[in-house]
N, C-alpha and C positions, 0 to 999 in steps of 0.2 A: 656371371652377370657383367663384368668388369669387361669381359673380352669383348661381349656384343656391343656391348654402351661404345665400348671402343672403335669398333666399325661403322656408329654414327657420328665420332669423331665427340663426344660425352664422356667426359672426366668421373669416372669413379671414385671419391673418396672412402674411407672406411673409417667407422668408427667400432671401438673392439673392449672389450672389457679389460684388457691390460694389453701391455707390447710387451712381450718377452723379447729374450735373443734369438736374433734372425729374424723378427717380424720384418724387416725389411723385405724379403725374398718375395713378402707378397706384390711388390712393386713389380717383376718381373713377369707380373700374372696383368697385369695391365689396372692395378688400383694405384690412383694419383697420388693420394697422401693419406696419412694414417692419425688417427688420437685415439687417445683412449678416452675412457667416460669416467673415468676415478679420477677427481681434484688430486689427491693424495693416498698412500696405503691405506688400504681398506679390508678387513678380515671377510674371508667368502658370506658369511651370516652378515655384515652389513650391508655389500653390496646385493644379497639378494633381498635383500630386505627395502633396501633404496633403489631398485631396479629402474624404476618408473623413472624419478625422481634425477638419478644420474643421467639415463638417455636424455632426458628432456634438455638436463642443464651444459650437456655436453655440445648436443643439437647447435643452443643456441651459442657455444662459446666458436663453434666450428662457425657457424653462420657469422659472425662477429670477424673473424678472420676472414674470410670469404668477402665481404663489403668494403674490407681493408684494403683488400687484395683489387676489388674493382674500382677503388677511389683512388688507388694510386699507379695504377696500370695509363689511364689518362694523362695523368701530371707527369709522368715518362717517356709517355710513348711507346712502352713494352706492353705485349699482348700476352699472354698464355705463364 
């Protein structure tokens, strides 16, 4: 998905249920930037049990960054 989006010139982010070691290499695949959806360690039986609840909260913590990201792109002059 990340590669196509890439060919319309659409930023891929990924949101992942944890980042292990190497989860960077996914950047090489063409996704922009990476979070996880766990605030903090969480045992597999919690997060599946909070499943909903973390996507959502994650969503919006990424979104929150992302408005950051365009309110100060302006006051810069830096784009991308």
């Amino acid at each position: 998905m990340a590669k196509i989006a890439g060919q319309y010139g659409i930023p891929t982010l990924c949101l992942s249920g944890t980042l292990g070691q190497g989860c960077e290499n996914v950047l090489e695949q063409g996704i922009a930037g990476l979070m996880s959806i766990t605030p903090r360690p969480l045992s597999l039986e919690e997060c599946l049990s909070s499943a909903r609840e973390l996507v959502q909260d994650a969503a919006a913590r990424l979104c929150r960054v992302l408005q950051v990201g365009m309110q100060v792109g302006p006051v810069t002059g830096k784009e991308g």
